[in-house]
Rosetta silent file (secondary structure, phi, psi, omega in degrees, C-alpha in Angstrom):
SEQUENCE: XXXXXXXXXXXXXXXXXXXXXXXXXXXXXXXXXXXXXXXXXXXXXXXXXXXXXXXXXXXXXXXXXXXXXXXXXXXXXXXXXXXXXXXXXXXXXXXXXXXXXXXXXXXXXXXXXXXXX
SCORE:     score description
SCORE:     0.000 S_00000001
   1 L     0.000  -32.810 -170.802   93.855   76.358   63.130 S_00000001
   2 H   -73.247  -39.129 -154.472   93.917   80.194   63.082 S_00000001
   3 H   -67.645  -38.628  176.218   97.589   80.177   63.662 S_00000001
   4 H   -61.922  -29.652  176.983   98.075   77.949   60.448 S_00000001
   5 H   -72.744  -47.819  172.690   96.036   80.450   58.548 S_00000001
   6 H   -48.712  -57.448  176.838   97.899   82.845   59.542 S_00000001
   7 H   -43.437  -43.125  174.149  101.222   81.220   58.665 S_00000001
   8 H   -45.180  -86.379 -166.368   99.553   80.187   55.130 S_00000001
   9 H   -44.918  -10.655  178.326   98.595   83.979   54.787 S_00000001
  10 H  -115.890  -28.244  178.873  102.203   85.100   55.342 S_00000001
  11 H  -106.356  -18.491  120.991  104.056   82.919   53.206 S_00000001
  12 L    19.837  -82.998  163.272  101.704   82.698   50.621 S_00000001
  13 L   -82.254    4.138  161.399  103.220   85.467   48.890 S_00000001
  14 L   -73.248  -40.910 -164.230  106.671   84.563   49.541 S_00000001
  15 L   -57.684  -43.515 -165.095  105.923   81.392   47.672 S_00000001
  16 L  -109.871   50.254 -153.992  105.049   83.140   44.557 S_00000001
  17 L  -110.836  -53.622  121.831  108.122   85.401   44.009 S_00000001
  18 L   -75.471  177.237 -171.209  109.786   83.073   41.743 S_00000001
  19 L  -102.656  134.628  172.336  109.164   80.053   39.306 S_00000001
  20 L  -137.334   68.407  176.990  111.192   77.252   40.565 S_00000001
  21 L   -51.614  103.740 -170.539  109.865   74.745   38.641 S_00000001
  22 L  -110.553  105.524  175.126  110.732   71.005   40.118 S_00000001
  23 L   -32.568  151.690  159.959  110.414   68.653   37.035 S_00000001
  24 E   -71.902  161.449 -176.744  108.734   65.026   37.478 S_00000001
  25 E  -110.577  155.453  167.609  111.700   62.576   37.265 S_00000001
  26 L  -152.732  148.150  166.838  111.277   59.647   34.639 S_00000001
  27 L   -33.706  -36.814  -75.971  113.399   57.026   34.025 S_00000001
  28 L   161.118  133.610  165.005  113.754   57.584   30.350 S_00000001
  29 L   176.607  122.492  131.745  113.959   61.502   28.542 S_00000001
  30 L   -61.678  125.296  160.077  114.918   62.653   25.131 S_00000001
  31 L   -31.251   85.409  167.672  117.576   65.434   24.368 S_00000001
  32 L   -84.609  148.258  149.876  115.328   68.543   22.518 S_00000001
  33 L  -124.500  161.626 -167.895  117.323   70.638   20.514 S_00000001
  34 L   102.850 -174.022  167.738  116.531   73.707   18.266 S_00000001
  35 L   -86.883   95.307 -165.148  114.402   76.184   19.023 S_00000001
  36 L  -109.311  151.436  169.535  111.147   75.047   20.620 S_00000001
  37 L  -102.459  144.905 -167.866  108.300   76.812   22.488 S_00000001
  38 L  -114.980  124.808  158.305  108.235   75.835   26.200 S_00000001
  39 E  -106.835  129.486 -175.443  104.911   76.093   28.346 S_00000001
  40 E  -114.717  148.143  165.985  105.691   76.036   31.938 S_00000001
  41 E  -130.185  118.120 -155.634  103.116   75.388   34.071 S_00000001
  42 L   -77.027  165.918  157.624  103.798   76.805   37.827 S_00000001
  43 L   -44.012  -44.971  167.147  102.838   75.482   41.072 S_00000001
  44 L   -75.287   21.703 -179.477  100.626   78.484   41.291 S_00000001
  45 H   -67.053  -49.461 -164.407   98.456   77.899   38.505 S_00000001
  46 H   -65.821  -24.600  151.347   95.786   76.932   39.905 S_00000001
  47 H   -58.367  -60.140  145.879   95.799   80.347   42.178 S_00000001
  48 H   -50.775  -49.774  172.473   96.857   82.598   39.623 S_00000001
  49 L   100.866   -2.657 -136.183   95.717   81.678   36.214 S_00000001
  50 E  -105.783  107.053  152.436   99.719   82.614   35.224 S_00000001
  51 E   -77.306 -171.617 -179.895  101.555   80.501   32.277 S_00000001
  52 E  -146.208  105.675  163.238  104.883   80.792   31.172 S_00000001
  53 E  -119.047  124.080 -160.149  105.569   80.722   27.752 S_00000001
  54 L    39.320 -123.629 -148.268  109.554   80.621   27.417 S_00000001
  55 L   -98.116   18.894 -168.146  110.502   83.802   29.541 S_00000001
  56 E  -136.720  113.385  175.240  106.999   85.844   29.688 S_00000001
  57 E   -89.226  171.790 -165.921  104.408   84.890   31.726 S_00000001
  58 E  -169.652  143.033 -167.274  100.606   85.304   30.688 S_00000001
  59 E   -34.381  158.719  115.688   96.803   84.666   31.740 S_00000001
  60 L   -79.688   43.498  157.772   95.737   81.648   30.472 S_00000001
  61 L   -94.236  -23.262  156.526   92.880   83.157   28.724 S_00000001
  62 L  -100.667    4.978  155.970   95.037   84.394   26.210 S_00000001
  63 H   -36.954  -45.031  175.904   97.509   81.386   25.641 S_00000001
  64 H   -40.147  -65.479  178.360   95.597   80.325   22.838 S_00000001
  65 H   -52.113  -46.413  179.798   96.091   83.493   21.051 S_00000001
  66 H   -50.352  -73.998  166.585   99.693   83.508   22.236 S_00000001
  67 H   -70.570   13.631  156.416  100.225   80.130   20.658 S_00000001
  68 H   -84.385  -38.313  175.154   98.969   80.601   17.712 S_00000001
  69 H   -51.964  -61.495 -157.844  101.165   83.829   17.011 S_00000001
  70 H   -61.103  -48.624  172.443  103.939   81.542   17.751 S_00000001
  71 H   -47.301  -15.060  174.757  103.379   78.911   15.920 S_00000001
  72 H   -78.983   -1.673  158.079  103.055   80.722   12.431 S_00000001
  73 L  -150.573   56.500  162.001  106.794   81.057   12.765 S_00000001
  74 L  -105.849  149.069  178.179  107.890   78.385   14.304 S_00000001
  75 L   -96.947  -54.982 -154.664  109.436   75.782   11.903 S_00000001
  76 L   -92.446  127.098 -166.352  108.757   72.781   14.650 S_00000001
  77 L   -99.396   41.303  167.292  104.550   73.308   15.347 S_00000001
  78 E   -81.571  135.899  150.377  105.804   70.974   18.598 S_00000001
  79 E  -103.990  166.087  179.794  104.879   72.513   22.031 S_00000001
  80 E  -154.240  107.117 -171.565  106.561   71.019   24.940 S_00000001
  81 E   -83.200   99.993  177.716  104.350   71.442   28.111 S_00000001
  82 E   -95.120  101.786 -172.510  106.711   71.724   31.111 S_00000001
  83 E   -85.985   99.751  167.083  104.812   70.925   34.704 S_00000001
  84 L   -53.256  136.711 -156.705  105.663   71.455   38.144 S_00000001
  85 L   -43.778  -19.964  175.658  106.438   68.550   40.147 S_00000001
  86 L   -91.745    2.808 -172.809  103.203   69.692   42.504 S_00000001
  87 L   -93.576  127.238 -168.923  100.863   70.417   39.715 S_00000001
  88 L   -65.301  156.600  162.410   97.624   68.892   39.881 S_00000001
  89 L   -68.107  -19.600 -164.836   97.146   66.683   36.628 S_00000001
  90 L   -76.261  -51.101 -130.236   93.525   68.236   36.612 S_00000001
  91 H  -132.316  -22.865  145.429   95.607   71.690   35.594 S_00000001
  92 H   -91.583   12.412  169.902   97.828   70.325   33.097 S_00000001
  93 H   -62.333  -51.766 -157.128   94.708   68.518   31.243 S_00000001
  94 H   -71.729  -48.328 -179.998   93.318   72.143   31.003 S_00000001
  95 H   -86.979   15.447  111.877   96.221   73.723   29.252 S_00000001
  96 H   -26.109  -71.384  175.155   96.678   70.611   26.894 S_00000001
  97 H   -15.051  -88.545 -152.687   92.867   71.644   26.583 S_00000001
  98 H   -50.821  -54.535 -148.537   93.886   75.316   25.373 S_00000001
  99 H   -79.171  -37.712  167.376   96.744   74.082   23.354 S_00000001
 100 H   -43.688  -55.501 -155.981   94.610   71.595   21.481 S_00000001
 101 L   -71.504   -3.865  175.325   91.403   74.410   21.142 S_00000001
 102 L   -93.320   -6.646 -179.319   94.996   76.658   19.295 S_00000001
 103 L   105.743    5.168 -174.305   95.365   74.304   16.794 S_00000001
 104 L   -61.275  150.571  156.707   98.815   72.420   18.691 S_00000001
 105 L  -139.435    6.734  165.825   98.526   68.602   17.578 S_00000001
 106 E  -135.448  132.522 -176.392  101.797   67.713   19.098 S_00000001
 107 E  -115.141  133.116  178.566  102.663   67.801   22.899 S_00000001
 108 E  -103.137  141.153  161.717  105.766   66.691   24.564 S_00000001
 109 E   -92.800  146.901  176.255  105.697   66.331   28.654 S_00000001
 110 L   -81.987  121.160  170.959  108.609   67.770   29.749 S_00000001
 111 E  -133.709 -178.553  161.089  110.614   65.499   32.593 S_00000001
 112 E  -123.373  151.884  171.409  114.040   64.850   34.004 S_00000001
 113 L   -78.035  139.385  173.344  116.364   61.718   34.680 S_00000001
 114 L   -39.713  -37.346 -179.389  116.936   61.274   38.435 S_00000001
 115 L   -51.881  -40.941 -172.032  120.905   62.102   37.821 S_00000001
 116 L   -56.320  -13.597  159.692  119.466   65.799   36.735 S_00000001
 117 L   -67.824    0.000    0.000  118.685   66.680   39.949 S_00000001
C-alpha cells in the first residue's frame, strides 16, 4: 500500500503538466462554427479548482466573473462546456452551477464521433 502511495505521489505531478482533454464519444455531434467561448473542464478539477476558458486557465471562484466579461461581447451568449472523458459528472454539475449563477442560459456538452479519435 505504501509503495502505491508512493507511486501516486510521484506521478501525480507528472499528470498535471498538460491538459489532454479525452472527449466523451457520442454517436451523434453538431459542427460549431464562429467564435464561441469554450469551458474545458480538466481531469484535475476536482484537485485543483483550475478551468479553462479557451486558452487561459482560472480558479473557479472567479469563472463567474470571467463569464460574464465575456459574454457582454460575445454576439452568441452560448457557452459550450467541454469535459474530460474522466470527469466526475458531480464536477461538471458544479460548473453548469457557476455558469447558470453568471447569467449563461444556454449550454452545449461538448463530445466527439468515435471516427474523431
Amino acid at each position: 500500500m505504501l509503495v502505491l502511495l508512493i507511486i501516486f505521489m510521484i506521478t501525480a505531478p507528472m499528470i498535471q503538466r498538460g491538459v489532454d482533454v479525452k472527449l466523451p464519444v457520442a454517436s451523434r455531434s453538431n459542427q460549431i462554427t464562429g467564435e464561441r467561448v469554450f469551458i474545458t473542464v480538466p481531469l484535475a478539477y476536482r484537485q485543483n479548482r483550475l478551468v479553462q476558458i479557451g486558452d487561459e486557465f482560472i480558479r473557479a471562484e472567479i469563472l463567474q466573473e470571467r463569464v460574464r466579461q465575456k459574454m457582454e461581447t460575445a454576439a452568441d451568449k452560448s457557452v459550450y462546456l467541454r469535459g474530460d472523458g474522466g470527469v466526475q459528472l458531480q464536477d461538471l454539475m458544479e460548473v453548469m452551477g457557476m455558469l447558470s449563477a453568471a447569467g449563461v442560459t444556454n449550454v452545449g456538452i461538448v463530445n466527439r464521433l468515435p471516427q474523431e479519435r
